[in-house]
matplotlib code that plots the C-alpha trace (Angstrom):
import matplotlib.pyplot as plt

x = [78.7, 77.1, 75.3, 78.9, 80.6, 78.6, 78.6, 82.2, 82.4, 79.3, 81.6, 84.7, 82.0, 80.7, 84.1, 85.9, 84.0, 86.3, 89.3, 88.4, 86.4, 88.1, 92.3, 92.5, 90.2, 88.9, 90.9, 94.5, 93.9, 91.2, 92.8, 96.2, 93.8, 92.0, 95.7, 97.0, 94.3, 95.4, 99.5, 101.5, 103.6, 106.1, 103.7, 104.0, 100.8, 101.0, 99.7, 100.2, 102.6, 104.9, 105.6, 105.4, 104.8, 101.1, 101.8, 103.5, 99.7, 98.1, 100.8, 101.8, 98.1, 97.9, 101.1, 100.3, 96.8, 98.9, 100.8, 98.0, 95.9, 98.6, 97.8, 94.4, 94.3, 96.6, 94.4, 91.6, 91.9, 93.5, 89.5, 87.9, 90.1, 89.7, 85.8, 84.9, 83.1, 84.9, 81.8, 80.4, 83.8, 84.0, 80.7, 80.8, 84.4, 82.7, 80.0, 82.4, 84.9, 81.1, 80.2, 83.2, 83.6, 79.7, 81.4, 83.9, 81.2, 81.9, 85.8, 85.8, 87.6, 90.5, 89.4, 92.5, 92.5, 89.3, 89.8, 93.0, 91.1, 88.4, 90.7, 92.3, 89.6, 88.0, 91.8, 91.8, 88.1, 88.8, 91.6, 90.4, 87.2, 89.6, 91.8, 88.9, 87.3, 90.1, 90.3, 87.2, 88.8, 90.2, 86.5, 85.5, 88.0, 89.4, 93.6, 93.1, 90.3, 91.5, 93.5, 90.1, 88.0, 90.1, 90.7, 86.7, 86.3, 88.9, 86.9, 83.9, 85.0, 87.0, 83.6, 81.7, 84.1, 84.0, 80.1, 80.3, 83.1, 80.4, 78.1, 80.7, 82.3, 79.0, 78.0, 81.4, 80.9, 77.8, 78.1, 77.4, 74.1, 73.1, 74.0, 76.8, 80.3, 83.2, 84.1, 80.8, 80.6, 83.8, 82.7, 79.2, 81.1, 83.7, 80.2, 78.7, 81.5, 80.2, 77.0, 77.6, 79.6, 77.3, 74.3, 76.0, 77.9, 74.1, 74.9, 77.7, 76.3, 73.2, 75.3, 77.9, 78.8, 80.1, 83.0, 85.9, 88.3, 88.5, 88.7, 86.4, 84.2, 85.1, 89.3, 89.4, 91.1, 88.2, 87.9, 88.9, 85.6, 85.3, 89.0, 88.4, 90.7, 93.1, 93.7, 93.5, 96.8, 98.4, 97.4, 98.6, 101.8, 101.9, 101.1, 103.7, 106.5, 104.7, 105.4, 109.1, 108.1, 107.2, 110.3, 109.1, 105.6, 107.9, 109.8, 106.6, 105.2, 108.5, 108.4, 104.6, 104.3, 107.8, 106.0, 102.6, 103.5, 105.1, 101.8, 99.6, 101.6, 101.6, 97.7, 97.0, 99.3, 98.5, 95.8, 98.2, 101.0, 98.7, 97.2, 100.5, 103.3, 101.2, 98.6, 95.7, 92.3, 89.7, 87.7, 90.9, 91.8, 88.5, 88.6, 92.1, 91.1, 87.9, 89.7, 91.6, 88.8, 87.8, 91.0, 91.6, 88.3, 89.9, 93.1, 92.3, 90.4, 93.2, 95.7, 94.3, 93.7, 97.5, 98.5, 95.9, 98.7, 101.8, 101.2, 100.4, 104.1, 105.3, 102.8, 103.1, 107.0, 106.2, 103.4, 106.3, 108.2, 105.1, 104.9, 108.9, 108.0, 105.1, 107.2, 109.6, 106.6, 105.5, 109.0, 109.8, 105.8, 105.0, 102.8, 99.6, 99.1, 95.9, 96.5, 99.5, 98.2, 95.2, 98.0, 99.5, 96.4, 95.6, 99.2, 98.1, 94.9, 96.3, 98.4, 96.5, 94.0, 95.7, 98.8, 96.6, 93.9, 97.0, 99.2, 96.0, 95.5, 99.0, 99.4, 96.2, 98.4, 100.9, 98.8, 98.2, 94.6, 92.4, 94.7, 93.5, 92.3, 95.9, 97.9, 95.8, 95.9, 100.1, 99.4, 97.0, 99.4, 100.5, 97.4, 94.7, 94.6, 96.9, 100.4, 102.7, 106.8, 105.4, 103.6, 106.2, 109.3, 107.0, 106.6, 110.0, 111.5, 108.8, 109.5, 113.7, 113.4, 110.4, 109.7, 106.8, 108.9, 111.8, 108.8, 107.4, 110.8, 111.8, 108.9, 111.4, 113.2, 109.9, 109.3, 113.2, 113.4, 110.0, 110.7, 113.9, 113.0, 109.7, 112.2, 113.8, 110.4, 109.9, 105.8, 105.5, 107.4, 106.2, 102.5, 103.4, 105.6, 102.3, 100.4, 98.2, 97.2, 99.1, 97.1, 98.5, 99.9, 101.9]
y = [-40.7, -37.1, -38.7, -40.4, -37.0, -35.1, -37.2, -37.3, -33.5, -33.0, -35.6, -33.1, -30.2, -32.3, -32.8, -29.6, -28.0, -30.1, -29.1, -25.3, -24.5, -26.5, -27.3, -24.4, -21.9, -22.5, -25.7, -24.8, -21.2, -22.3, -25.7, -23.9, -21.8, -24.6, -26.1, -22.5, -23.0, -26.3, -25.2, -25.1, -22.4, -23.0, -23.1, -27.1, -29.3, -33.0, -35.7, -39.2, -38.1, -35.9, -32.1, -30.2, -26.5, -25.7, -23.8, -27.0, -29.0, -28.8, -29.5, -32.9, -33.7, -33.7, -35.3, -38.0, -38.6, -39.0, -41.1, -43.6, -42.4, -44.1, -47.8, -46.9, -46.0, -48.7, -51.6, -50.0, -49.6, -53.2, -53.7, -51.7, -53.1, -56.6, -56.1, -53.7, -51.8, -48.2, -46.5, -48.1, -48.1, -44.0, -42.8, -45.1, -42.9, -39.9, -39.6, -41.0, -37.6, -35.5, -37.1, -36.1, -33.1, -31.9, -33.1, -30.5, -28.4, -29.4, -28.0, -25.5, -24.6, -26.5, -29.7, -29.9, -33.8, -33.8, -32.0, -33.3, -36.8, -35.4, -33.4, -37.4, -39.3, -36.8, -36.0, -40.1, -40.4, -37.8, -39.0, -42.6, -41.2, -38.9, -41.3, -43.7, -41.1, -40.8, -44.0, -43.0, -40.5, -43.4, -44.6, -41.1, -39.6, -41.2, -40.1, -36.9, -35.5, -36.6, -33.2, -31.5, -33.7, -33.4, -29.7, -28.8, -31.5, -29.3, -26.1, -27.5, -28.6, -24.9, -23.1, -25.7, -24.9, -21.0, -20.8, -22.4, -20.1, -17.3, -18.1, -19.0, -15.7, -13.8, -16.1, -14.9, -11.7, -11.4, -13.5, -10.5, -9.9, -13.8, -13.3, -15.9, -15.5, -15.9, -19.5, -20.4, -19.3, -21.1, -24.5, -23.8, -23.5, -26.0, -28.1, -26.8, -28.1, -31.5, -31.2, -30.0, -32.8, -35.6, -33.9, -33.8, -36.5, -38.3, -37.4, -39.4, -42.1, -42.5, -41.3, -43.3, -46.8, -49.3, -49.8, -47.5, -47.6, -48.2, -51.7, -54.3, -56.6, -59.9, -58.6, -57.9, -60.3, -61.8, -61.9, -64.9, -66.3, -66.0, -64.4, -61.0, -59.7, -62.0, -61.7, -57.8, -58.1, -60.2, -58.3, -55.0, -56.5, -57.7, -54.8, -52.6, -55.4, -54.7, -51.2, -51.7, -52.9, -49.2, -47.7, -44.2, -44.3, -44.5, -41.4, -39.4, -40.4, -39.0, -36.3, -35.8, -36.4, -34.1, -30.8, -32.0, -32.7, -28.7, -27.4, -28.8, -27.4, -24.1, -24.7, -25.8, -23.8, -20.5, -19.5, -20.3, -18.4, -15.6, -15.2, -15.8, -14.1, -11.6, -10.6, -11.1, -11.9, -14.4, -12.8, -11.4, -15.1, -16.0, -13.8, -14.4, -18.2, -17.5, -15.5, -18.3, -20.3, -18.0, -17.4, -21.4, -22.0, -20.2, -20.8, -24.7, -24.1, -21.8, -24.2, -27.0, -24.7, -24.2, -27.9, -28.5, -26.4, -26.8, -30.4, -31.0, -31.8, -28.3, -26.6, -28.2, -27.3, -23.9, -23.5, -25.0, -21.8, -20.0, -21.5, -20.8, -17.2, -17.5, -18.7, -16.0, -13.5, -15.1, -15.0, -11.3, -10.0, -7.2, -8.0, -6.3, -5.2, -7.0, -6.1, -7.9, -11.4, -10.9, -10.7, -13.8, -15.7, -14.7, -16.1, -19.3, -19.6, -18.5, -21.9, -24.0, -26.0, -25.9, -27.7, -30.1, -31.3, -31.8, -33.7, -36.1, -36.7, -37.2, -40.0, -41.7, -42.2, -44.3, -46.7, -50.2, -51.0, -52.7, -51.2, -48.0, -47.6, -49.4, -47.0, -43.4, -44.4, -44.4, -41.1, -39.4, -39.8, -36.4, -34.6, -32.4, -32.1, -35.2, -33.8, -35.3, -34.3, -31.1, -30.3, -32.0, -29.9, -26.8, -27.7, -29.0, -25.3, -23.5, -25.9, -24.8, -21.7, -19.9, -17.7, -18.9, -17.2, -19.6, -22.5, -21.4, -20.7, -24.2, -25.7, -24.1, -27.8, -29.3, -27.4, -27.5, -31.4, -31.8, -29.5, -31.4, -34.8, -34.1, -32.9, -35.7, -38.2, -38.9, -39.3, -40.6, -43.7, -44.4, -44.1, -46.8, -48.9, -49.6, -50.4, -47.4, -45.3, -41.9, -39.0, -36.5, -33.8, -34.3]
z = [80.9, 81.9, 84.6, 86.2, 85.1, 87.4, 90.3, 90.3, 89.9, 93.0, 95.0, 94.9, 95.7, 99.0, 100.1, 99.3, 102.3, 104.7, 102.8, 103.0, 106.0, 108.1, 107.2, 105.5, 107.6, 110.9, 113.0, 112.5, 114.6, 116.6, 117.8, 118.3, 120.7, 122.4, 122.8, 124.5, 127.0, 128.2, 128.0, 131.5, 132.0, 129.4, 126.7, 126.5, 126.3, 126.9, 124.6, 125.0, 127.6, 125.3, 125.6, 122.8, 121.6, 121.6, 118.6, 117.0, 118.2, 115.1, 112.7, 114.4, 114.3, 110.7, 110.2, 112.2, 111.1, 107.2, 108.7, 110.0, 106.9, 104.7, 106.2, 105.8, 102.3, 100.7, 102.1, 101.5, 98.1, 97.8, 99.0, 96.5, 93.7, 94.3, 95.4, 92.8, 95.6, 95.1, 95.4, 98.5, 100.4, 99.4, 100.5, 103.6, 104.4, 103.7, 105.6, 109.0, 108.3, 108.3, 111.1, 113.0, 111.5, 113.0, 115.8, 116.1, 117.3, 120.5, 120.8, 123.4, 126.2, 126.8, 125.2, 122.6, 122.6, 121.7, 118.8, 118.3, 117.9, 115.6, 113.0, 113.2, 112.4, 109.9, 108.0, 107.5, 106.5, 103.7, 102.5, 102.0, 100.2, 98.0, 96.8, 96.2, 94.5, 91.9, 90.4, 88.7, 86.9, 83.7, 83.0, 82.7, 80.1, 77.5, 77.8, 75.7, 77.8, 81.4, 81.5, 81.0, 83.5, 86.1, 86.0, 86.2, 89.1, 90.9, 89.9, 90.7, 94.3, 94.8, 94.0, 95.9, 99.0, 98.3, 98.6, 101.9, 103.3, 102.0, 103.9, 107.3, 106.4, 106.7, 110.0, 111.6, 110.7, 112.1, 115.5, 117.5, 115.7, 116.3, 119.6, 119.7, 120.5, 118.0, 119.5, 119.1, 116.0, 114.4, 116.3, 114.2, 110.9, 111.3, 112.1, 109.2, 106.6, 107.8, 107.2, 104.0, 103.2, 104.4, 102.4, 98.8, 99.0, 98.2, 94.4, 94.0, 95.9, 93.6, 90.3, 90.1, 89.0, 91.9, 90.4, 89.3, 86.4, 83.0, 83.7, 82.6, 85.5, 83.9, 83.7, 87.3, 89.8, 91.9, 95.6, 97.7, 99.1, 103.2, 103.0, 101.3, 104.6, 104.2, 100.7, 100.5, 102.4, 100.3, 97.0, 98.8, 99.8, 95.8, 94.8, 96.6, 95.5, 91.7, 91.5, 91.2, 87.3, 86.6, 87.8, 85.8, 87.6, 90.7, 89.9, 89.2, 92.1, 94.2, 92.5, 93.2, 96.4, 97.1, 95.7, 96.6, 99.9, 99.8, 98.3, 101.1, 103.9, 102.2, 102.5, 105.4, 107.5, 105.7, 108.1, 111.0, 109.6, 108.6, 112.6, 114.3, 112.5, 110.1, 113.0, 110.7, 112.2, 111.5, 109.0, 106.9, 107.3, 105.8, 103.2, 102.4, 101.8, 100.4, 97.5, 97.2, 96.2, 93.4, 92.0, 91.9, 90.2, 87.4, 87.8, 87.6, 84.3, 82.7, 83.7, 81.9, 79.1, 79.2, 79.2, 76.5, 73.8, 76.0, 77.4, 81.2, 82.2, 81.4, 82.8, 86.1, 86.1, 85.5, 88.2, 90.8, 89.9, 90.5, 94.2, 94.8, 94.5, 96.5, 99.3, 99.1, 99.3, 102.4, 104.0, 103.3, 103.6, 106.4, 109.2, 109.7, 106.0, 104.8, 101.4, 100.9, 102.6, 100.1, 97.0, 98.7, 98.7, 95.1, 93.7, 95.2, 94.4, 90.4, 90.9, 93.2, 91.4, 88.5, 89.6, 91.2, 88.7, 86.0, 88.5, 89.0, 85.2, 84.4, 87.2, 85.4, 82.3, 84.3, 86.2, 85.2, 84.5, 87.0, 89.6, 89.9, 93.6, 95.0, 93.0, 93.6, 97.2, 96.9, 95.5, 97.8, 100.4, 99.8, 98.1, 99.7, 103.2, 103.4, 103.8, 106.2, 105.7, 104.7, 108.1, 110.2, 108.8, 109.8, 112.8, 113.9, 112.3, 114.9, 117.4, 117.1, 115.8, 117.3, 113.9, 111.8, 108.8, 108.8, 109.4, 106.1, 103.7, 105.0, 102.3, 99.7, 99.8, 98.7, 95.6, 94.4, 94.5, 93.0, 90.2, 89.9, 90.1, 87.3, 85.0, 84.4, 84.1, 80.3, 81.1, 77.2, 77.8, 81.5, 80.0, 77.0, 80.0, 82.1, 78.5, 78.6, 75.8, 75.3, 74.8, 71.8, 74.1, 76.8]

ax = plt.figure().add_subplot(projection="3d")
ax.plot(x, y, z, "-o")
ax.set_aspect("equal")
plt.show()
């Protein structure tokens, strides 16, 4: 169990380099540059035919590589469900996002739908792996230590994705000395995050079992011979019809993906509201997001300290206040005062992980076994790096309002209906309606 344990923890330390050294970091400035270039007089650029803000580029990227990513994920871990090959299907995702992530290196100039395309391909690769990656989480904690697991995979992966922007912090820094300019120098760590990825994601690949879940072989539904296609369809489309037995699953789920969807946003646009409205440069912006990473590594193990006396439900409602006053420290903070995006980044990274890795064990209570892929890939629809309502409302509040302010106190919506909609989810009988054991604090 050891050996499984820490392949599944290495797997969230490969991966987190894509989540932090790229969304977080390095793409969302340096593509809303690269986009700038290529703008006509009015600012516009021209994808697919449509004129948008360059500003609003990157934003409607990610949301529209969710929005494919959501096909994506449900049949492919219909696949891995009724195949039993989770492990197979999650590394072979992986290393695709590295391998166009290392291909972001080549983003200069104008060239926005190129890296429009990449940030596409690589968002959907990650997200697939992800959510593949948690339906490992019920055969590796019994219900009472799933809490636990889950908060040091997402401390491992924060200090996994820290140590990288370390090193990319001290490359940017020092660009002039290496005799490379700071565009080249970005494309070289958004690059690097790939190449981190691909080379650590080898642990999980020779750590961990094929197949995911608590589950046992002979109890899973088989494939159908010479139609594994065809049938994965039909078991998705089941499965999607099946869901409406666990009507409370359902609720958390809304709820989840409501403040989830609010969190990632906050994420992944921080470094673009940071360089635009708060005139910070790149390496405040790496700094800021690298002390995000430290702060979550223990804010994710403090948290799940918490929910081990208080019970993982509460604690989650109270980080949600946490982020609402976050938000309003965003809206009213002065621009070009380092100090204060530093505080900002420390309240989320206090929240972050933690909010996160107990959201993640909680949903693993309420999912019927042997179903495990089908259902996390429902739920990583809004998790890491895989936002899409989130994203959109920030950019349509740029795209009207011209203030990155009002883009970011919009989110406010997200956290309120979360935090109201959790509330009312009585987790203890949703985890006995789906048959599952219930752990002894909740």
């Amino acid at each position: 169990m050891s050996r499984m344990r820490f392949g599944w923890y290495v797997n969230d330390w490969a991966n987190a380099a894509f989540s932090a050294t790229v969304l977080t970091v390095f793409i969302g400035p340096y593509l809303t540059t690269v986009a700038k270039n290529a703008a006509d007089a009015h600012g516009d650029v021209h994808p697919l035919g449509l004129s948008i803000r360059a500003g609003s580029y990157f934003p409607y990227t990610v949301s529209f590589s969710v929005l494919v990513s959501v096909a994506v994920m449900l049949l492919t871990g219909t696949v891995a469900d009724r195949t039993g090959r989770h492990k197979e299907l999650m590394c072979g995702f992986a290393y695709v996002g590295a391998l166009a992530t290392m291909g972001m290196f080549f983003l200069d100039g104008d060239r926005y739908l190129l890296g429009g395309a990449l940030l596409v391909v690589a968002n959907i690769a990650y997200a697939v792996s992800v959510a593949l990656s948690y339906a490992f989480l019920p055969g590796l904690a019994t219900a009472d230590e799933r809490d636990t697991v889950s908060s040091k995979g997402w401390a491992v992966g924060y200090a996994g994705g820290g140590l990288l922007l370390i090193a990319n912090l001290a490359l940017f820094e020092g660009h002039d000395a290496l005799g490379v300019s700071s565009g080249t120098a970005v494309r070289i760590c958004l690059a690097s995050a790939g190449l981190w990825w691909a080379l650590f994601t080898l642990v999980p690949l020779f750590r961990l079992p094929s197949r995911a879940g608590a589950t046992p072989v002979a109890a899973r539904r088989p494939a159908e011979p010479g139609k594994p296609a065809a049938g994965s369809l039909r078991e998705l489309a089941r499965t999607l019809r099946g869901m409406r037995q666990y009507p409370l699953t359902l609720l958390f789920l809304a709820a989840f993906l409501c403040y989830n969807d609010g969190i990632q946003t906050v994420v992944s646009q921080a470094s673009l509201f940071g360089s635009e409205e708060l005139g910070m440069g790149q390496t405040a912006l790496v700094a800021a997001v690298l002390l995000v990473q430290i702060v979550a590594i223990g804010g994710a193990l403090l948290l799940g300290r918490i929910a081990r006396r208080y019970g993982a439900k509460r604690t989650v409602l109270g980080s949600l206040v946490a982020w609402v006053a976050t938000l309003a420290l965003g809206y009213l903070m002065p621009a070009h005062k380092p100090v204060w995006f530093f505080g900002l980044a420390a309240m989320i990274g206090l929240v972050l992980g933690g909010s996160q890795a107990l959201s993640r064990s909680l949903f693993s209570h309420l999912i019927p076994a042997g179903r495990e892929a089908e259902y996390f890939s429902v739920y990583k629809i809004s998790d890491r790096g895989t936002s899409w309502m989130g994203p959109l409302v920030f950019g349509l509040a740029y795209q009207t309002t011209g203030s990155y302010r009002l883009a970011i106190i919009s989110l406010l919506v997200f956290f309120v209906i979360g935090f109201a909609v959790l509330a009312k989810v009585p987790v203890r009988r949703a985890i006995e309606a789906v048959g599952n054991p219930v752990p002894e604090r909740l």
